[in-house]
C-alpha positions as CSV (number, residue, x, y, z in Angstrom):
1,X,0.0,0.0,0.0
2,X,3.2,2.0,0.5
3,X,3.0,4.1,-2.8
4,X,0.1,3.3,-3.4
5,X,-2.0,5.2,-1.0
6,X,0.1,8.3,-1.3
7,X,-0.6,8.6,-5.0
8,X,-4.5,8.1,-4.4
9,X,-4.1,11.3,-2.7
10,X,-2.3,12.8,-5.0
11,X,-4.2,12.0,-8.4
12,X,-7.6,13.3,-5.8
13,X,-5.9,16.8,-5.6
14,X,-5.6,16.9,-9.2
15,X,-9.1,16.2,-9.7
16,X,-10.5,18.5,-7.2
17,X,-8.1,21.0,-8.9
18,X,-6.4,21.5,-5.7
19,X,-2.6,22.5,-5.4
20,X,-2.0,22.0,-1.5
21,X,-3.0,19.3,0.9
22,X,-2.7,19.3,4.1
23,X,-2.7,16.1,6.5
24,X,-3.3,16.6,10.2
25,X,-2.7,14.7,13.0
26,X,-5.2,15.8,16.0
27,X,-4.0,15.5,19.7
28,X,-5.9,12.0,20.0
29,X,-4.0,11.1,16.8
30,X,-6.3,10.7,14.5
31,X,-5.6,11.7,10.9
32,X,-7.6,13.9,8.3
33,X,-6.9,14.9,5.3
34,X,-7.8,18.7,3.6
35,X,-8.0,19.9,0.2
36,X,-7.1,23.9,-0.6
37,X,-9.9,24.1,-3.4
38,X,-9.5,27.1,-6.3
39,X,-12.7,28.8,-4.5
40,X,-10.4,28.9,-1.5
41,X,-13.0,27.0,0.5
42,X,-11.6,23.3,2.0
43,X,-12.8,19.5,1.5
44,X,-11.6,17.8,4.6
45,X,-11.6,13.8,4.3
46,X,-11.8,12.0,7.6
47,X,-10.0,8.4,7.5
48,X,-11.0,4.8,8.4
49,X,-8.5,3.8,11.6
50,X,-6.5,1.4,9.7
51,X,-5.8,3.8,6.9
52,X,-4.5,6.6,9.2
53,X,-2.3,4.1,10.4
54,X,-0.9,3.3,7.4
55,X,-1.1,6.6,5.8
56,X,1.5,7.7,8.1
57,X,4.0,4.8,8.1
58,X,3.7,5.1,4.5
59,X,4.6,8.7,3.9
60,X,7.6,8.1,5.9
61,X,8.4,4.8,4.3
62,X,8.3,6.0,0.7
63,X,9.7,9.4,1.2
64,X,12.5,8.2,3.6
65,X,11.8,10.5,6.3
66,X,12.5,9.7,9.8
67,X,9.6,9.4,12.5
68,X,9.7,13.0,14.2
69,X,11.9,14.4,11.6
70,X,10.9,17.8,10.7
71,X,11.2,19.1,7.3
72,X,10.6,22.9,5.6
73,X,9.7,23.1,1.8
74,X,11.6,20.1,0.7
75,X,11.2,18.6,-3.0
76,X,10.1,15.4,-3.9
77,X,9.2,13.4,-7.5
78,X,6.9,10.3,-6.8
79,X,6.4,8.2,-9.6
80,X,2.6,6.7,-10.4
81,X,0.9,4.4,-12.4
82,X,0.9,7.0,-15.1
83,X,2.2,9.9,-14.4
84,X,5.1,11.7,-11.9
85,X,3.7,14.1,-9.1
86,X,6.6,16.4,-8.1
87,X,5.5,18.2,-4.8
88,X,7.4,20.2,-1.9
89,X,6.6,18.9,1.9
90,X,7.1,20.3,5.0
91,X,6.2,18.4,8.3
92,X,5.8,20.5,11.2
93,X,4.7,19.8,14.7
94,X,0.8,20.3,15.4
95,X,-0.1,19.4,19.1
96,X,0.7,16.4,20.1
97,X,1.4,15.4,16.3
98,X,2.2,16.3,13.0
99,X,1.2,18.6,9.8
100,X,2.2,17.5,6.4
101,X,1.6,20.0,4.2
102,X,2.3,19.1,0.5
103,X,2.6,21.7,-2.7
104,X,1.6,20.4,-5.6
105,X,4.0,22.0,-8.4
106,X,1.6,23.2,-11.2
107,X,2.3,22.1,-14.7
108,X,4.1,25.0,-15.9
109,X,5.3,26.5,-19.3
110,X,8.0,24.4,-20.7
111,X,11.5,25.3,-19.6
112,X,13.5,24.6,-22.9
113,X,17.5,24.0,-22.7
114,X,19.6,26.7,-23.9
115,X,20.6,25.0,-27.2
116,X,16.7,25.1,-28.2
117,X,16.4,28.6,-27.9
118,X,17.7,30.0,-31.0
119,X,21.0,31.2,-30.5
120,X,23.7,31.0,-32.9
121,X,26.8,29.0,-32.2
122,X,29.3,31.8,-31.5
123,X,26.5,33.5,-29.3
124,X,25.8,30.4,-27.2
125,X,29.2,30.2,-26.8
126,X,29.6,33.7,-25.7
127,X,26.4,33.3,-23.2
128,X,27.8,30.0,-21.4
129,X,31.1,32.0,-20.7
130,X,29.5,34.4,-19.3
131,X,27.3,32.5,-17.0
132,X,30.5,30.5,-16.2
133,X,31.9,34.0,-14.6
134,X,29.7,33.9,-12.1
135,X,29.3,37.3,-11.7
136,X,28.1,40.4,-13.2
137,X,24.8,41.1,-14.7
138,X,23.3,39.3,-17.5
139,X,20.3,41.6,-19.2
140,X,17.6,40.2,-20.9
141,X,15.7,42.5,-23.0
142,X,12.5,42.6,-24.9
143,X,8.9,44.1,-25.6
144,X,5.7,42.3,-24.3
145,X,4.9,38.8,-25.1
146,X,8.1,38.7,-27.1
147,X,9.8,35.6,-24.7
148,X,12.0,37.5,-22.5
149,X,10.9,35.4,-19.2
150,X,11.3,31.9,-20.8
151,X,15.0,33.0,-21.8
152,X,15.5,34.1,-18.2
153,X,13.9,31.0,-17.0
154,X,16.6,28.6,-19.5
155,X,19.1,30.7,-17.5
156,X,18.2,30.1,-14.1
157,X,17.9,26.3,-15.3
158,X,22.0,26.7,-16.3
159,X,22.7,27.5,-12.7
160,X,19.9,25.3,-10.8
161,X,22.2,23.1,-8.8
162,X,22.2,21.9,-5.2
163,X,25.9,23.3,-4.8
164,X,25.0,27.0,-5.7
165,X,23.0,29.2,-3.7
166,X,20.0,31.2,-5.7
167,X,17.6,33.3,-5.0
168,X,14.4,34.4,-7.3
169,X,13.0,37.4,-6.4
170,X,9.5,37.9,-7.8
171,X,6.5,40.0,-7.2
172,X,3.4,38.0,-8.5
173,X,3.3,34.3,-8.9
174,X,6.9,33.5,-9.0
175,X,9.4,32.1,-11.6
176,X,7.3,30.5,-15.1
177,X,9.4,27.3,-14.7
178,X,9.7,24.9,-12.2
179,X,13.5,24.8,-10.2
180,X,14.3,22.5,-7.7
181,X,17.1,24.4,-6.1
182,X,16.5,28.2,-6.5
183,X,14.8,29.6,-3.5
184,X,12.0,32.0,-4.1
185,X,11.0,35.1,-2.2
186,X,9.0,38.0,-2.1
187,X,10.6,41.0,-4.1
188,X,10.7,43.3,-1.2
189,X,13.6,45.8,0.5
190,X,13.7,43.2,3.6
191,X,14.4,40.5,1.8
192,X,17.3,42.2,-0.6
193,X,18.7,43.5,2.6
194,X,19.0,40.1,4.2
195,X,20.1,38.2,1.3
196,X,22.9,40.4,-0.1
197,X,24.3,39.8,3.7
198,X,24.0,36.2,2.8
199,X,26.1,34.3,1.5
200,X,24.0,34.0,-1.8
201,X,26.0,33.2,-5.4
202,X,22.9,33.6,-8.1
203,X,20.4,36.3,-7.7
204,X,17.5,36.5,-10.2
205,X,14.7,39.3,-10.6
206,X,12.7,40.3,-13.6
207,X,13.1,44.0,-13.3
208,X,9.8,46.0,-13.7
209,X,10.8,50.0,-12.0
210,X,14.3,51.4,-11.4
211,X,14.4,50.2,-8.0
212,X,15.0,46.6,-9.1
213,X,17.0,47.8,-11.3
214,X,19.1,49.7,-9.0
215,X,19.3,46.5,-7.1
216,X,20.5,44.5,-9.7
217,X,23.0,46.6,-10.4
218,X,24.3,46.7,-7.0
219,X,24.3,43.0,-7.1
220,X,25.6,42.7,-10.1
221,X,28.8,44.8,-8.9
222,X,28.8,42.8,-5.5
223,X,30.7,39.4,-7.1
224,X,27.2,37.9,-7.4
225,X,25.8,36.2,-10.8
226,X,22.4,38.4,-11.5
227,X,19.7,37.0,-14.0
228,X,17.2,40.0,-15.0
229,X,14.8,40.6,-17.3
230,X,14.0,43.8,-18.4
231,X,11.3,45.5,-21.2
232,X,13.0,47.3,-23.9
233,X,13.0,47.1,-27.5
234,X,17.0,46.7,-28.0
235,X,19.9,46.8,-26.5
236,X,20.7,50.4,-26.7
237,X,17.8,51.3,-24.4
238,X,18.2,48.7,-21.9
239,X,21.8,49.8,-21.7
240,X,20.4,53.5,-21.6
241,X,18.1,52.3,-18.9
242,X,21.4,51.2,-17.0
243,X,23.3,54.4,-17.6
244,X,21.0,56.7,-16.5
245,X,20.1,54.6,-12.5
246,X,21.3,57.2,-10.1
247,X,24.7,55.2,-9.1
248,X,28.3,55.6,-9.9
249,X,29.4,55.2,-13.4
250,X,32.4,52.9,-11.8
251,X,29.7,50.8,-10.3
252,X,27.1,50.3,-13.4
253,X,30.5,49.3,-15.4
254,X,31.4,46.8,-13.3
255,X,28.4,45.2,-12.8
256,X,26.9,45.0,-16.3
257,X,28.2,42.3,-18.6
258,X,26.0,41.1,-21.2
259,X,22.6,42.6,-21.9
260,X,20.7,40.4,-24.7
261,X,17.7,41.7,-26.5
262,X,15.3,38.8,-28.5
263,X,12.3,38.7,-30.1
264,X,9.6,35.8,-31.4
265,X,9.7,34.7,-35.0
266,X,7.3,32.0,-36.2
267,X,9.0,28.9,-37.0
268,X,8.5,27.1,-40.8
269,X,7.9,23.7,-40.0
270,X,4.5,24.7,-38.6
271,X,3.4,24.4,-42.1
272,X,3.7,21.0,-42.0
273,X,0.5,19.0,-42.0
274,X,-2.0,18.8,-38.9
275,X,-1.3,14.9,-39.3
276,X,2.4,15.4,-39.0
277,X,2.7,17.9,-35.9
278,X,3.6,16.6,-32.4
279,X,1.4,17.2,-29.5
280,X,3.4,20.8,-27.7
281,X,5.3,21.3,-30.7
282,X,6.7,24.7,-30.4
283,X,5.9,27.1,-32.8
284,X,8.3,30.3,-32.2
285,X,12.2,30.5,-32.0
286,X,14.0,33.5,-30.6
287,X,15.6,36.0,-32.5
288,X,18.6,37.6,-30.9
289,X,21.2,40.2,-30.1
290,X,23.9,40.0,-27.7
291,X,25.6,43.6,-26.7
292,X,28.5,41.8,-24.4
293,X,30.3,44.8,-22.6
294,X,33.7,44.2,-23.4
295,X,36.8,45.9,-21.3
296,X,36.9,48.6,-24.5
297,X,33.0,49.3,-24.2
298,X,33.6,50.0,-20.7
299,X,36.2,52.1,-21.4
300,X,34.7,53.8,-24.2
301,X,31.3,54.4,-21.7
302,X,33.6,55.6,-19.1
303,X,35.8,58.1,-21.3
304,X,32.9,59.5,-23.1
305,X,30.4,59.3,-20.3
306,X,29.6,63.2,-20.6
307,X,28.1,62.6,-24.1
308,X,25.8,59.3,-23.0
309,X,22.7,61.6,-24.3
310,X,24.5,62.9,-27.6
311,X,23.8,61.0,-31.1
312,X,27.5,60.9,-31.5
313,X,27.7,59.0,-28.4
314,X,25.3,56.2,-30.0
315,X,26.9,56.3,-33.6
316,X,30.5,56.1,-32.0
317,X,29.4,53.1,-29.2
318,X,27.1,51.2,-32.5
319,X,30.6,51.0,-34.4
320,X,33.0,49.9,-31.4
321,X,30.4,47.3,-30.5
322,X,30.3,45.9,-34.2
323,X,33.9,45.8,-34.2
324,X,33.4,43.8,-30.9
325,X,31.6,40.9,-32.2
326,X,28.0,42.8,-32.2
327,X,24.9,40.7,-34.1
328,X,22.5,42.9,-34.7
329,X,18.6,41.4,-34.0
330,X,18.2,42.0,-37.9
331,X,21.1,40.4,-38.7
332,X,20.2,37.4,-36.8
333,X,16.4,37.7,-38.4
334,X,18.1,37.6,-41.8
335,X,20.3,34.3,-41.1
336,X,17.2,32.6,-39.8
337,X,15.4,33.5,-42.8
338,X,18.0,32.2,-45.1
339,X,18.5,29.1,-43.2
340,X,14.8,28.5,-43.8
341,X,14.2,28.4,-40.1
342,X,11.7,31.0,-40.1
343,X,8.4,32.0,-42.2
């Protein structure tokens, strides 16, 4: 019954559309179990003696956990009959017994690896070296609808390891994919002030006023990786957007190091046949720039940063950037449309 009885209770969240589960333990030790329904009301199911028994043992049994142990927010991936549950528990004390309070991950937005996206080979290249630094800020940059958060989601995905410490700052739901090893908190002053004593190695945030911005540049020139997302429409105005945050210049130049702009280009093979497509097939591929600031960009910012609002300034940094390695999003466009990877 082991499993078995665990992933009855999971596959009955599902169908009551129900993300968290709580099962109690009263002080007589008797067991129920309650459902967080979308209305926000609860369905509490009371259990047959025998069953609490071996509900109990059996949670412990499959999940390895040790009688009394207490746990906070930890991940799990149960295999079923059919399908895999991945869920986060935490057992906490209740009385004279327990709490185990399961999160049910939703089914989110597919997280694609890095190579899918869309990059060419020298700009993947380019990208993994930077995220290899380990510090700095990597920018990505885009309009509306245009991908921007599942690129910074592939990112985070690069760095999602049990041996580096991350932390996602968001203000609504949280991150669009799923991580196993990022922690997630609540994009507020408290929280930036108490991790950046930390010792925290990868900081994420999808930037949305320039006081997230201001933190991520601050981070980004503290030795920590930072992740951001940003909306602009290239990456001349999310650099401008950098340049013009009220802190030193010294400070912005050490932090930034790659800011990528992309946008979503329909790809050709959804011409194919209805017959011939595959359930989830994707249907978009990025198109991308990559402005990497280089040790001469830097320079060049630094030296000329008097004229940052001047055309010249613009024209001058355009040409030193090209020189640099620079693909223009239209350049990129073009190659994919003569590769025939795009309509």
């Amino acid at each position: 019954m082991d499993k078995k009885i665990i992933n009855k209770l999971l596959k009955q969240a599902q169908e009551y559309e129900s993300l968290n589960l709580a099962i109690e333990e009263n002080d007589s030790g008797h067991l129920s179990v309650n459902y967080l329904l979308p209305s926000g009301q609860r369905r509490v199911l009371g259990l047959p003696p025998k069953l609490e028994a071996d509900l109990k043992a059996s949670i412990q049994q499959v999940l390895n956990l040790t009688p009394g142990e207490l746990i906070n927010k930890k991940y799990f991936k149960l295999q079923g009959p059919k399908e895999q549950f991945n869920f986060w528990l935490t057992v906490a004390p209740q009385g004279n017994g327990e709490r185990f309070f399961i999160q049910i991950a939703s089914k989110q937005p597919k997280c694609w690896r890095l190579n899918q996206l869309g990059f060419d080979r020298q700009s993947l290249k380019v990208l993994t070296a930077a995220i290899k630094k380990r510090q700095g800020l990597i920018l990505v940059s885009a309009p509306d609808n245009q991908g921007k958060s599942t690129t910074l989601g592939t990112l985070v995905k690069e760095i999602d390891r049990p041996d580096i410490s991350a932390y996602y700052f968001h203000s609504g739901p949280g991150a669009s994919c799923q991580f196993t090893h990022v922690n997630q908190v609540v994009n507020n002053s408290t929280n930036w002030e108490k991790i950046m004593k930390l010792d925290s190695e990868v900081l994420i945030i999808e930037i949305s006023n320039q006081l997230d911005l201001i933190n991520a540049l601050r981070a980004g020139a503290s030795g920590r990786l930072v992740l951001a997302s940003i909306k602009a429409h290239s990456s001349w105005q999310a650099l401008d957007y950098c340049l013009k945050a009220p802190l030193p210049l010294t400070l912005k130049n050490n932090s930034l190091q790659l800011i990528i702009n992309q946008r979503l280009a329909p790809l050709r093979r959804q011409q194919l046949a209805a017959a011939e497509q595959k359930i989830n097939q994707r249907d978009t591929i990025g198109v991308f720039e990559l402005l990497p600031l280089t040790p001469k960009i830097q320079d060049f910012i630094t030296l000329s940063s008097q004229e940052k609002n001047k055309l010249n300034f613009w024209n001058d940094l355009s040409r030193l950037a090209n020189q640099q390695g620079f693909l223009p999003l239209k350049k990129d466009f073009a190659n994919k449309k003569r590769f025939g990877l795009i309509l």
